[in-house]
C-alpha positions in Angstrom: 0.0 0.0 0.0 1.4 3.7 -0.8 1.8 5.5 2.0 2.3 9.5 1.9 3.0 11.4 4.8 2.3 15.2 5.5 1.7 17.6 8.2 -1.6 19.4 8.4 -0.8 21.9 6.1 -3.0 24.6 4.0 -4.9 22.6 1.3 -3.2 24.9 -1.2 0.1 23.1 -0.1 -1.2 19.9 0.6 -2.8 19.3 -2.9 0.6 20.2 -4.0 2.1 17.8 -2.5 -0.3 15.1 -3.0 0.6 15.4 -6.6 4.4 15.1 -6.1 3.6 11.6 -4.9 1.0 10.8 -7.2 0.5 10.8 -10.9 -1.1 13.2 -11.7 -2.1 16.7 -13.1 -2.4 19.7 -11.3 -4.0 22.7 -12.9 -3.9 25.6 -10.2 -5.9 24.0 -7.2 -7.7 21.4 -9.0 -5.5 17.8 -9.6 -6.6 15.4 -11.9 -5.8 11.6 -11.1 -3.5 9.6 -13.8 -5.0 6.7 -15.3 -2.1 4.2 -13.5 -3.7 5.5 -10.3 -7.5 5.4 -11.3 -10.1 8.2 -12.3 -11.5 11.6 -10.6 -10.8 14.8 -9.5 -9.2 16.5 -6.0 -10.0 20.1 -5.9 -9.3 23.0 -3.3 -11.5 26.5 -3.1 -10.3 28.7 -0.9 -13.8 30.3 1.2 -11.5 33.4 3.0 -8.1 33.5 4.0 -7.4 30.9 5.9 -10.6 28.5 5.5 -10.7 26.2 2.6 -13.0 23.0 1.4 -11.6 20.1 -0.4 -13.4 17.9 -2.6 -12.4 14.5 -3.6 -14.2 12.6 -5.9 -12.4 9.8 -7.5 -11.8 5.9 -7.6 -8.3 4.5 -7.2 -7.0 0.9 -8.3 -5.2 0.2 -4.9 -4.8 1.9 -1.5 -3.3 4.8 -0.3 -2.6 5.7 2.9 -2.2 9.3 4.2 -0.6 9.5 7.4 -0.4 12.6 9.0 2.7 13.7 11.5 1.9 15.8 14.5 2.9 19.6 14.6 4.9 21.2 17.3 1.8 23.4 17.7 -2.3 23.5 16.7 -1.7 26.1 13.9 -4.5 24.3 11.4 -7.3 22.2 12.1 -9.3 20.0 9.6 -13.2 19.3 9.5 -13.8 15.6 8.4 -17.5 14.7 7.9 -18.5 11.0 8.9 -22.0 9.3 7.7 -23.4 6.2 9.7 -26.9 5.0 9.1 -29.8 4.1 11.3 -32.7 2.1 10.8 -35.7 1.6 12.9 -38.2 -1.0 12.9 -41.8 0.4 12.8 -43.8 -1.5 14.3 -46.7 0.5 14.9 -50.7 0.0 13.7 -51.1 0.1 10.3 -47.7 1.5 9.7 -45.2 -1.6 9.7 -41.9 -0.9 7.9 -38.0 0.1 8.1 -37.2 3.8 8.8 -34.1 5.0 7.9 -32.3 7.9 9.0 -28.8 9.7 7.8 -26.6 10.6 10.9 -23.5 13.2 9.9 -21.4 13.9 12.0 -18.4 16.5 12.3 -14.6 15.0 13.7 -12.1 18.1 14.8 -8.7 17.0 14.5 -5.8 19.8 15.4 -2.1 20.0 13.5 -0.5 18.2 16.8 -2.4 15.3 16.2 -1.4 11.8 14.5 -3.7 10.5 12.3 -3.9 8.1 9.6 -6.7 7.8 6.9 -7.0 5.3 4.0 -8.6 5.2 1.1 -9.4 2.2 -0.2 -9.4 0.5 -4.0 -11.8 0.4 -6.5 -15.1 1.9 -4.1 -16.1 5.5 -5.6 -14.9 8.5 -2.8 -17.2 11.1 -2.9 -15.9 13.6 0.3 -14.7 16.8 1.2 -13.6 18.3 4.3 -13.1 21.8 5.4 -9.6 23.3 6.7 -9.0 26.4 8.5 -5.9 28.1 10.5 -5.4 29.3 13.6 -5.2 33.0 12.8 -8.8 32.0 10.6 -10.2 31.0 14.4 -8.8 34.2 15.7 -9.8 36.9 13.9 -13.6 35.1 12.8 -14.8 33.2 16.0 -12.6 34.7 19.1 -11.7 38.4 18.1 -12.2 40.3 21.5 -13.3 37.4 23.3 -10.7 34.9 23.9 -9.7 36.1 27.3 -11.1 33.4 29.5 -12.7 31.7 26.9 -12.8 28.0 27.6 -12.7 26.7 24.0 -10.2 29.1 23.4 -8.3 28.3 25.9 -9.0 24.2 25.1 -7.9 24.5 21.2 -4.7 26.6 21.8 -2.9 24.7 24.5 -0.1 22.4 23.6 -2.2 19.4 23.1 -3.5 17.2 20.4 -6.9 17.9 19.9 -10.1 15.4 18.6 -13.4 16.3 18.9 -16.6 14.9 17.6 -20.0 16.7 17.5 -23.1 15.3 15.9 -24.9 17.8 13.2 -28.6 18.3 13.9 -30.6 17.2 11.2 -31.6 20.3 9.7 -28.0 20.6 8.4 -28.6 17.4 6.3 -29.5 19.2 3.6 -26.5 21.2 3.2 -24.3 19.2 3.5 -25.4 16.7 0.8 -26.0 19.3 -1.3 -22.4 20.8 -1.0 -21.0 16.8 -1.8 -23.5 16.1 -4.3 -24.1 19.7 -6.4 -20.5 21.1 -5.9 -20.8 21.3 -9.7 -24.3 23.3 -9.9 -23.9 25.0 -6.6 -23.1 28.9 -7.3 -19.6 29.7 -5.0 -22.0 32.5 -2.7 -24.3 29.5 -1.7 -21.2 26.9 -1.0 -19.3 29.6 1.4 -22.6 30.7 2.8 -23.4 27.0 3.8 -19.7 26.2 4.9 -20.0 29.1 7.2 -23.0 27.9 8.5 -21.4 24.8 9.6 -18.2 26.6 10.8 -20.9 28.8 13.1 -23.0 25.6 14.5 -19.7 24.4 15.4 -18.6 27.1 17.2 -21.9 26.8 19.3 -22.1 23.4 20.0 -17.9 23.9 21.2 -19.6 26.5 23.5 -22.1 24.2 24.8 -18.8 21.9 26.2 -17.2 21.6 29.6 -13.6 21.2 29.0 -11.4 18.7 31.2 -8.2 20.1 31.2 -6.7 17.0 31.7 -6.1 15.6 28.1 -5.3 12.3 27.3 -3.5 11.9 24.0 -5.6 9.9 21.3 -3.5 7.8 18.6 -4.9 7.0 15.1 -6.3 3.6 16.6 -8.1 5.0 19.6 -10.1 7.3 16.9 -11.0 4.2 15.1 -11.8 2.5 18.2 -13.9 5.3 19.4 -15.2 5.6 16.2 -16.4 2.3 16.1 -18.0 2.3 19.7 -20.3 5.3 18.9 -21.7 3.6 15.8 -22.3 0.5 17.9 -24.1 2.8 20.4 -25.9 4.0 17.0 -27.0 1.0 15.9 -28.2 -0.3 18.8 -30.1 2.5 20.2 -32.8 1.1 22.1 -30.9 -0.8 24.2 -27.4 0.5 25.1 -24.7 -1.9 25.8 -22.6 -1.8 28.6 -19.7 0.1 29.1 -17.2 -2.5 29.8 -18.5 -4.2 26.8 -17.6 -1.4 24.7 -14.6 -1.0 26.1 -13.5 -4.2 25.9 -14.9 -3.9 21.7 -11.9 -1.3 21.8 -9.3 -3.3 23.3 -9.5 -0.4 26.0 -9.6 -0.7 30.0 -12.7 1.0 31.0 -11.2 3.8 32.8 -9.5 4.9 29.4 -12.2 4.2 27.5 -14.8 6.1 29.4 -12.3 9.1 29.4 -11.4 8.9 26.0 -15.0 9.1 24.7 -16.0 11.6 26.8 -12.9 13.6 25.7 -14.0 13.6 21.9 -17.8 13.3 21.9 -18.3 15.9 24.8 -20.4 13.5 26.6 -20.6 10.0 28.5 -21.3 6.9 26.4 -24.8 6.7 28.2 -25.3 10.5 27.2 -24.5 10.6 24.0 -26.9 7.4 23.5 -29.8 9.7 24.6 -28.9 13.0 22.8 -29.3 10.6 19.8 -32.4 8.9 20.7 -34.1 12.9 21.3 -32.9 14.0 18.3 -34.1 11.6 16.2 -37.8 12.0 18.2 -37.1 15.8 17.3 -36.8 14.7 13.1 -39.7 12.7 13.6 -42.2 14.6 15.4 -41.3 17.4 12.7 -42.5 15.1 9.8 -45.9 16.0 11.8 -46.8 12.1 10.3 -46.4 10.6 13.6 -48.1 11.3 17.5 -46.1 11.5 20.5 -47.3 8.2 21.7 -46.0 6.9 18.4 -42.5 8.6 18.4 -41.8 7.7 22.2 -42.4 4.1 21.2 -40.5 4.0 18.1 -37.8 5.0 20.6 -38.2 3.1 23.2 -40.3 4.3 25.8 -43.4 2.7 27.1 -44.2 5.6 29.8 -45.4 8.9 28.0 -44.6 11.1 30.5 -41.1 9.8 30.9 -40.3 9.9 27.4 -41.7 13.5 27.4 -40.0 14.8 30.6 -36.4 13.5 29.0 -37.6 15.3 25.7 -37.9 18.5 27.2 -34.8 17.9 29.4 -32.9 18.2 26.0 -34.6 19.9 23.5 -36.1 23.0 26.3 -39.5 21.7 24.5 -42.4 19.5 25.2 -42.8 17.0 22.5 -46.9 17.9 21.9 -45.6 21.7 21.3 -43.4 20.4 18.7 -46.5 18.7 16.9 -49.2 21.6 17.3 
């Protein structure tokens, strides 16, 4: 398997030296693939200065590996956006069928942190992924305001940093429309709707309680982690155990439950219900189902249980959201 290694540099740079290591042609930022390699496209577009999206859409005959090296400092950080898919049996009077749902997701990674990504032969890659640089974060999210701040003061210190946030559902949308219509989409709405997300991130960052205690995450522990909170996605209704998923990692519990807090923000058990309200929050908003109906597609027998947790997370009742 080819392996190329970089730091987390600007995509400008790192397009550049993708092709260097790849045959290739590179006309300004967009880099055609050779046909000894495969077929497609790898294209930068710079939003501002300092905050870019790359788009790779392409199909290689073998693997490559891109192995990133830490930096001695967080002076970039890269946006990689992860897909995992949900289905829930309906099981419901008159209504019996599979519901599927689309769950994005958004993984932080910071320049001091090691990571390894491959792409794999012969299965079309349609991503892209947004970078931006420290001075980016400084003059467009913490101008005036990073005295004190807690994220701030999280992202900036000599640690690697890995972060995962789940998008709400609204955000679908936009974001398969900037991987699917890159072609058709006019440049105001693509850095309009990569702002967006750059904003909601920012928020739901804010919405954290920062340990200051950081434990260092490898390339494997990402997987690992990675793996766990699709597990917990998948089996929803009825969470398994945290040893169990830790032992799934090849992770003593103490690490593990550290580690997952660390990147997702919240405890395994947590971030099990944050999913289960939010996907009662897309449902109810199809207005096609009742809130007895939603609570037991869910899980929950007892109404008033199922409603009380709603409004715990959401700051709404679940018949308001129906009205």
């Amino acid at each position: 398997m080819k392996t190329i290694k970089n730091k987390l540099i600007s995509a400008n740079v790192w397009i550049e030296h993708l092709h260097n290591n790849i045959p290739s042609k590179l006309e300004g930022n967009k880099m055609t693939l050779g046909s000894e390699v495969g077929e497609g496209v790898i294209e930068v577009l710079n939003i501002q200065e300092g905050l870019s999206v790359t788009f790779i859409n392409a199909k290689i005959l073998n693997p490559i590996k891109i192995c990133r090296i830490p930096s001695e400092e967080n002076n970039r950080f890269l946006f990689n956006f992860y897909l995992s898919k949900v289905v829930i049996d309906q099981n419901l009077p008159g209504k019996k069928e599979k519901l599927g749902f689309n769950n994005y997701g958004i993984l932080l990674s910071s320049a001091m942190l090691e990571t390894e990504m491959v792409f794999p032969a012969n299965v079309p890659i349609n991503i892209f992924n947004i970078s931006f640089s420290k001075e980016w974060l400084l003059n467009n999210a913490f101008k005036n305001e990073a005295e004190g701040n807690p994220v701030y003061d999280f992202l900036f210190e000599k640690n690697p940093i890995c972060m995962f946030e789940i998008i709400d559902f609204k955000f679908d949308k936009i974001i398969r429309s900037i991987k699917s219509d890159r072609t058709n989409m006019r440049e105001l709405d693509l850095f309009s709707n990569v702002l967006k997300i750059m904003a909601y991130s920012l928020e739901k960052w804010g919405e954290r309680s920062f340990d200051k205690r950081i434990q260092n995450v490898n390339p494997r522990d990402i997987q690992e982690l990675l793996k766990a909170k699709d597990k917990i996605e998948e089996d929803w209704n009825e969470v398994s155990p945290n040893s169990k998923l830790a032992e799934n990692a090849g992770m003593s519990l103490s690490k593990f439950k550290n580690l997952f807090k660390q990147v997702f923000g919240k405890s395994p058990y947590q971030y099990s219900l944050t999913f289960r309200m939010d996907k009662a929050m897309e449902l109810l908003l199809t207005k096609d189902y009742s809130v007895s109906e939603v609570g037991h597609l869910i899980g929950y027998s007892n109404l008033s249980q199922f409603s009380r947790i709603f409004k715990r997370t959401h700051s709404v009742l679940p018949s308001e959201v129906v009205r």
